[in-house]
C-alpha positions in Angstrom: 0.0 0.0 0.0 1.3 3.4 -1.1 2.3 5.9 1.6 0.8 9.5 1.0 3.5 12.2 2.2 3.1 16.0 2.1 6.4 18.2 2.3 6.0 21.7 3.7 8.2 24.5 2.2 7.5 28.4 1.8 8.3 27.8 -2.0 11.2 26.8 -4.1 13.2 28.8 -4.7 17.1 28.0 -5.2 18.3 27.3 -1.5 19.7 23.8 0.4 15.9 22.7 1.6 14.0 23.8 -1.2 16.7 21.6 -3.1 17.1 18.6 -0.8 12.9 18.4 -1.4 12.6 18.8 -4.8 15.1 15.8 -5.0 13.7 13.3 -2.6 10.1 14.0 -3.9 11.2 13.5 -7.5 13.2 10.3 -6.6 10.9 8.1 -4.4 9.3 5.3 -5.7 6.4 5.6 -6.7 5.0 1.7 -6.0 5.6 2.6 -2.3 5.4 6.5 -2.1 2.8 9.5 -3.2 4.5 12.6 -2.6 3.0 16.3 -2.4 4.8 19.5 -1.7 2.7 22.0 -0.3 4.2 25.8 -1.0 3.0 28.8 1.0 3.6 30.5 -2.5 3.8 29.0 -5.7 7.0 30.5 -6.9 11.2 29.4 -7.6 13.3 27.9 -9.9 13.1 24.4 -8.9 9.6 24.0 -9.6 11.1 23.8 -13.6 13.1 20.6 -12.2 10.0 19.2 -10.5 8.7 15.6 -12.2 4.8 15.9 -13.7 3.3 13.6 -10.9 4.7 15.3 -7.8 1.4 17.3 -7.0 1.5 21.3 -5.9 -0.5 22.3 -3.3 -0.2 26.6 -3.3 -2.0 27.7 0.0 -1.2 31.2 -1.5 0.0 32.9 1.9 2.7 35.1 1.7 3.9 35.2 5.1 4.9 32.0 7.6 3.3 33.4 10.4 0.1 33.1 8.4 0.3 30.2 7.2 -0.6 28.0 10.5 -4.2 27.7 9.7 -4.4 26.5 5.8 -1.8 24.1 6.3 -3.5 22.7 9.0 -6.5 22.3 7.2 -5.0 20.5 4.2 -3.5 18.3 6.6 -6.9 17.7 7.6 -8.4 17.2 4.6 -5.8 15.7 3.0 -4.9 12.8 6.1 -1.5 12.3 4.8 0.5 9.2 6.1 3.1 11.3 6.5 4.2 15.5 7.1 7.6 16.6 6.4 8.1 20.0 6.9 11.4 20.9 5.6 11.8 25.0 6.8 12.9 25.3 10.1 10.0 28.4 11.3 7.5 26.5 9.8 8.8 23.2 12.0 8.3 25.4 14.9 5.0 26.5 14.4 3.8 23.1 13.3 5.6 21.1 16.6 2.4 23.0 19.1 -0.3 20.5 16.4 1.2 17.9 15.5 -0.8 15.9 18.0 -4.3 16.8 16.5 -3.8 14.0 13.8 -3.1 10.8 15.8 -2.8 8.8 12.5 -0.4 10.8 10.8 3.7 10.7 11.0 5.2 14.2 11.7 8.8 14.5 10.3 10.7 17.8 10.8 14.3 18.5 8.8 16.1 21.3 10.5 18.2 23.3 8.3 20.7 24.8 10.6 22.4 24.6 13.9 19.6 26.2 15.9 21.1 28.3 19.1 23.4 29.4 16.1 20.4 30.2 13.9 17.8 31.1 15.4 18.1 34.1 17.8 13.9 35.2 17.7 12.6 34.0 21.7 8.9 33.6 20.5 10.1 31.3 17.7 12.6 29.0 20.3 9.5 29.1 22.2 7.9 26.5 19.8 10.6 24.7 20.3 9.7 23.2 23.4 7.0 21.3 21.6 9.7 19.7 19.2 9.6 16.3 20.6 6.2 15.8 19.4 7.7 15.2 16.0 8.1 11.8 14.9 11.1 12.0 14.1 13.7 15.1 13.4 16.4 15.3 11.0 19.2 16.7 11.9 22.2 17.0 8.4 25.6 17.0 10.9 26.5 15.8 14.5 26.3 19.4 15.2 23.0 20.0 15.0 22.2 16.9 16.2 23.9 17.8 19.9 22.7 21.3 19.5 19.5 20.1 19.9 19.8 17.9 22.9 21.6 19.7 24.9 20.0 23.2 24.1 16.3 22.4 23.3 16.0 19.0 25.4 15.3 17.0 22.3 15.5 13.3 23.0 18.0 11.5 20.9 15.7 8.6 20.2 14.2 11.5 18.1 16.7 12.4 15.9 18.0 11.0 12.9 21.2 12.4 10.9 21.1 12.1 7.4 23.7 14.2 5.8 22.8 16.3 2.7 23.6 14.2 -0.7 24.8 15.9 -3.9 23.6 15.3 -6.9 26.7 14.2 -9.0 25.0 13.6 -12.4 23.6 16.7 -12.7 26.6 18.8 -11.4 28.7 16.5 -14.5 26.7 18.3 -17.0 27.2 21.5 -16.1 30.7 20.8 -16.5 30.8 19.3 -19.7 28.8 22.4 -20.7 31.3 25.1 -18.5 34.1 27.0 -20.2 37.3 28.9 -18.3 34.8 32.2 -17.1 36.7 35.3 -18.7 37.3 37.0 -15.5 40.1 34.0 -14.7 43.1 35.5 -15.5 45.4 32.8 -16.3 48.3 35.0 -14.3 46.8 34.8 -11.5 45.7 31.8 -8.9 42.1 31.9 -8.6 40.1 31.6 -5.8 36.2 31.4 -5.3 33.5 31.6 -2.2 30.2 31.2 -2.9 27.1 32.3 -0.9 24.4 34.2 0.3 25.9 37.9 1.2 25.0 38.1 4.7 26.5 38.1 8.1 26.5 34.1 8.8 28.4 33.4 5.6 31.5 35.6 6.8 32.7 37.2 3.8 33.6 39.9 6.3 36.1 37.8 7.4 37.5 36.4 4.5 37.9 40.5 2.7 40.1 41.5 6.1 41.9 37.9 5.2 42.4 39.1 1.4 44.1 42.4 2.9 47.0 40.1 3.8 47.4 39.3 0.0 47.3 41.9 -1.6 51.0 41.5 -2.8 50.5 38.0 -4.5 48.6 37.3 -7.2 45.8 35.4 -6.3 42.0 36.7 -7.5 38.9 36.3 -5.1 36.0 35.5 -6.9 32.8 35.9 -4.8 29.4 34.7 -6.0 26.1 35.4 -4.6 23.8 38.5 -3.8 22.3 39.2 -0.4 21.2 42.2 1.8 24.7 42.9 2.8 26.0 43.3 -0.8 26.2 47.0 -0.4 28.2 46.9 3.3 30.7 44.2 1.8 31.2 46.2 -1.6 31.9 49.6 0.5 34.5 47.4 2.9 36.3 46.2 -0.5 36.8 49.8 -1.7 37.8 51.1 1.9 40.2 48.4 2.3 41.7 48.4 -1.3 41.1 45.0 -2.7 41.5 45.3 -6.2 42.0 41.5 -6.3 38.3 40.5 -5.3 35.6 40.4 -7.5 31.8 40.1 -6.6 30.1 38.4 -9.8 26.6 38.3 -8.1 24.3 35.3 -8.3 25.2 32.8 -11.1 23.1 30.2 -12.9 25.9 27.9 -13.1 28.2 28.1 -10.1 30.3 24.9 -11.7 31.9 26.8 -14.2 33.7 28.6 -11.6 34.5 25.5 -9.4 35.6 23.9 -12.6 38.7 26.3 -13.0 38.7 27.5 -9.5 42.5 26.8 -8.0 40.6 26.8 -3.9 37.4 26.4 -2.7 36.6 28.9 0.5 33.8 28.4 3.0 34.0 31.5 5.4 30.3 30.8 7.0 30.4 31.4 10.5 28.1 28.0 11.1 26.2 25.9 8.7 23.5 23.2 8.4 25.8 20.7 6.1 26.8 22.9 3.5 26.0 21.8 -0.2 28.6 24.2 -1.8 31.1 22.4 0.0 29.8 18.8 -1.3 29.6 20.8 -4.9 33.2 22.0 -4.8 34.4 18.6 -4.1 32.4 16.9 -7.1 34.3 19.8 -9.0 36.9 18.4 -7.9 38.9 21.7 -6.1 40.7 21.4 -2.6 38.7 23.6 0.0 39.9 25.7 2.7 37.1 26.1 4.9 36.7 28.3 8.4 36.3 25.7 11.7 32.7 26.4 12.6 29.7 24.3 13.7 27.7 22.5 11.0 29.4 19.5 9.6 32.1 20.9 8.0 34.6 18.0 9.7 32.3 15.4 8.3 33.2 16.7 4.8 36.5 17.5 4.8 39.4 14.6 4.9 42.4 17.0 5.9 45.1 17.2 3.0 43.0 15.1 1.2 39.9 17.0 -0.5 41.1 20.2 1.9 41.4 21.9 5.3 39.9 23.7 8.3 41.0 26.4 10.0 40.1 29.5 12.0 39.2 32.3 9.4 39.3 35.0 12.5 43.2 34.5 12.5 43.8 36.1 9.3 47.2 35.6 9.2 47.4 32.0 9.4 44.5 31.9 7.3 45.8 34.0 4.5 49.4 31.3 5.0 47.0 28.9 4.0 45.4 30.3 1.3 49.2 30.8 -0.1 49.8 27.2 0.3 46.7 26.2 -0.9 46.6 27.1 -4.6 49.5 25.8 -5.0 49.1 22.3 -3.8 49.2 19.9 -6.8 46.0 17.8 -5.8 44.4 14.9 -7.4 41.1 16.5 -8.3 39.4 12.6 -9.0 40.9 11.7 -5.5 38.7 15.2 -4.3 35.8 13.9 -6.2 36.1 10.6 -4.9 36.2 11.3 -1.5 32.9 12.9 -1.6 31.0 10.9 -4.5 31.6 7.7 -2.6 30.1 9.0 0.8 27.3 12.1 -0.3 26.0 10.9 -3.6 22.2 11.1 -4.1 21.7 7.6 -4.7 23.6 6.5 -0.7 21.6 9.5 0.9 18.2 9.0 -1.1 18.2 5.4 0.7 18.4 6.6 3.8 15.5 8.9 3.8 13.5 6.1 1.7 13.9 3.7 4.1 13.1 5.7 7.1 10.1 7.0 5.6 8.5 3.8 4.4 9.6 2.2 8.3 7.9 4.8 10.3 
């Protein structure tokens, strides 16, 4: 007998969760597994990648604090084996209900390290309601002992399945990528990728690039973000004529492709996909030590290194190491293919949604 599941997101737009859904929804078996993905707004790029038969249900409310009431009703009209709400507010709000529907499964994925995260007191109130989830997926060891020890969760609760990468679909970008003209074949060339706000770091990693100045290494930043305009004026003031913002790109690969280092700056993460990405690209990472997995991902010296992006000097040492290390990029590929594909991770949450 086929299980009915609905998955919960604001919409689907290009982020980790919105991504992590799409993929599981479109992969499941259909003999065993009738997914749904009900959107607050029916809106983002990954609704292009979405297969025909994966139904959208668009409760057309803007705003997450609003949205309590019609997703409680579809859940009542709908009587779903199975709710996985994949947004961490949304979770919260959804924890104080999930009792109302004794014959349903409540699964909540959390999408960051939460004391790190989320910093709102009337949304860590909700938390307190958290173990009446099912079953809660946490994507590191982090967050998993983040949420015992500063939310009471019980550990029979939780579950850690890492993020998978999809390595098919990052291959054909590739074959598809050429050398980006902004590479300058003088120079090393190094790229960081995010969302431009405080928890990614780049703060950290333009006081870093003010130790370089003097070698000829590029910083190639991609992504946009509320704090574009803050970390553009910082560049000027400091003088980094050697760092180049290219805002949001389509395809990231072609820049991993013909990067010479990977950096993560965040200053904590869920389980970051870009770092998974870099690797199927095959580039050596440097990434800053914070909470979110990042030691589950990186093998030291082999697919790259961690270290502590607040000691610029050392850092910036590293970074003029780094590009020069003659690495094996299909031993850097390797090393994350063979533990973060889609098709080892996709079991896990197959299995522990048809065994609940």
């Amino acid at each position: 007998m086929k299980k009915s599941i609905i998955f919960i997101l604001p919409d689907l737009e290009t982020g980790g969760a919105e991504r992590i859904v799409t993929t599981i929804a479109n992969h499941l078996p259909r003999e065993r597994f009738s997914p749904s993905i009900l959107l607050l707004r029916k809106e983002g790029a990954y609704l292009d990648f979405l297969k025909p038969d994966v139904e959208i249900i668009d409760i057309q409310t803007p705003r997450i604090r609003h949205s309590l009431k019609p997703i409680l009703l579809e859940i009542k009209k709908r009587k779903p084996d199975i709710v996985f709400s994949g947004f961490g507010e949304v979770n919260a709000y959804l924890s104080l209900f999930t009792r109302l529907f004794p014959n349903t499964k409540f699964i909540a994925r959390e999408t960051n390290v939460v004391s790190q995260h989320v910093t709102r007191k009337e949304i860590r109130f909700f938390y307190k309601f958290y173990n009446g989830y099912d079953k809660i997926i946490a994507q590191s060891n982090d967050m998993q002992q983040d949420l015992v020890k500063n939310f009471g969760i019980k550990k029979k609760k939780l579950v850690k399945i890492n993020n998978p990468v999809d390595v098919n679909f990052i291959e054909e970008k590739l074959n598809q990528s050429e050398r980006p003209a902004e590479f300058s074949h003088q120079y090393k060339n190094v790229v960081a990728i995010g969302n431009l706000s405080a928890r990614k770091g780049f703060d950290n990693l333009l006081k870093v690039f003010t130790r370089l100045k003097n070698q000829n290494i590029l910083l190639h930043i991609l992504g946009d973000g509320r704090d574009k305009e803050v970390l553009t004026q910082m560049k000027e003031m400091l003088g980094l004529d050697h760092v180049i913002f290219h805002g949001k790109k389509t395809n990231p690969y072609q820049y991993l492709k013909f990067a010479d280092l990977f950096i993560l700056s965040s200053r904590y993460e869920g389980f970051p996909n870009v770092l998974l990405e870099a690797g199927i690209c095959g580039v050596y990472s440097l990434a800053n030590n914070c909470p979110g997995g990042i030691d589950e991902i990186i093998i030291d010296q082999i697919n790259g290194e961690i270290a502590d992006i607040e000691d610029y000097d050392n850092f910036a040492e590293k970074i003029k190491h780094a590009v020069y290390k003659n690495n094996n990029r299909e031993n850097i590929k390797e090393s994350i293919k063979s533990r973060f594909s889609k098709e080892i991770i996709l079991k896990k949450y197959e299995d522990l949604l048809w065994n609940l």
